[in-house]
DRENLORO-393433 format. One line per 2 residues: their letters; for each residue z, x, y of C-alpha. Coordinates in steps of 0.5 Angstrom, whole numbers, m for minus. Layout:
BEGIN
a> Z/X/Y ~ ... $
% end
This chain:
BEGIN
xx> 0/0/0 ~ m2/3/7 $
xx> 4/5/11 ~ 5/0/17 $
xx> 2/3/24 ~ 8/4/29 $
xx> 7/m3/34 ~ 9/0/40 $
xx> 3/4/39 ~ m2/m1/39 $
xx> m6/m4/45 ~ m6/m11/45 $
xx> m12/m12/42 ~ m11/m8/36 $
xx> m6/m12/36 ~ m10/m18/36 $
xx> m15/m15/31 ~ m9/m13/25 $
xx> m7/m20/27 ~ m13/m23/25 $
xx> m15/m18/20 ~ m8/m20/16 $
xx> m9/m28/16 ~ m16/m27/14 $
xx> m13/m23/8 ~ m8/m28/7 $
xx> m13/m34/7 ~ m18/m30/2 $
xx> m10/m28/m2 ~ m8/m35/m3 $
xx> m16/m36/m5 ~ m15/m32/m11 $
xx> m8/m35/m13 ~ m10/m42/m13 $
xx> m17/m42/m17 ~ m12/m37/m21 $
xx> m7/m43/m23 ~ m12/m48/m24 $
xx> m15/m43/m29 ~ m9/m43/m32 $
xx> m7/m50/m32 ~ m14/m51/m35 $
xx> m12/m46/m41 ~ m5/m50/m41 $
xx> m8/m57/m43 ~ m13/m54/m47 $
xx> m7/m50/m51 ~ m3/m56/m52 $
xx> m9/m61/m53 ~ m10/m56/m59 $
xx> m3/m56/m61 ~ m4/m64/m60 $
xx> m9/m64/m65 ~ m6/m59/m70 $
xx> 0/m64/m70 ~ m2/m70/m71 $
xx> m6/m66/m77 ~ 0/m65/m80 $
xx> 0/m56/m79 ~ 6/m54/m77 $
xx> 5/m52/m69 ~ 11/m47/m68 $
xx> 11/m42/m73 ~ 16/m36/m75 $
xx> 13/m31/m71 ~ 14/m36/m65 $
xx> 21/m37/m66 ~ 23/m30/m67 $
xx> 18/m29/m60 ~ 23/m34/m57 $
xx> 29/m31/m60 ~ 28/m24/m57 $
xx> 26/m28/m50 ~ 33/m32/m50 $
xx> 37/m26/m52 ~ 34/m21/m46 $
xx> 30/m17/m51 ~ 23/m18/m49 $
xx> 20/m14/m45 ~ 18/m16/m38 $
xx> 11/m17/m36 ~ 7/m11/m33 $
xx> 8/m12/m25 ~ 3/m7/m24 $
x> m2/m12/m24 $
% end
């Protein structure tokens, strides 16, 4: 991340342009997170339409591997996503 620029330095224009330059980037920012979400809400309903189906098949829908996923989860053994990204 860039370093911010000593604002006393700065003439009221440069102002006005990091100010500019900042909420575009926001907006372009926020852009990006909510087609993001609606991706995921997509893969969410598809997951759970899948589970729906395999349920209502009779298939078992949470398997062991599933619970033990869990069980690190709850008991603070996973680990952390990667907050690199």
């Amino acid at each position: 991340m860039d370093t911010f620029p000593d604002l006393g330095s700065l003439s009221d224009q440069e102002l006005k342009d990091l100010i500019q330059q900042l909420t575009e980037e926001e907006v372009e920012v926020s852009y990006r997170r909510r087609l993001l979400h609606g991706k995921i809400d997509i893969l969410r309903a598809e997951l759970v339409n899948r589970l729906r189906k395999k349920h209502d098949q009779g298939e078992d829908v949470i398997s062991g591997a599933d619970v033990d996923r869990l069980t690190e989860i709850l008991t603070g053994r996973a680990e952390k996503p990667d907050q690199s990204a």
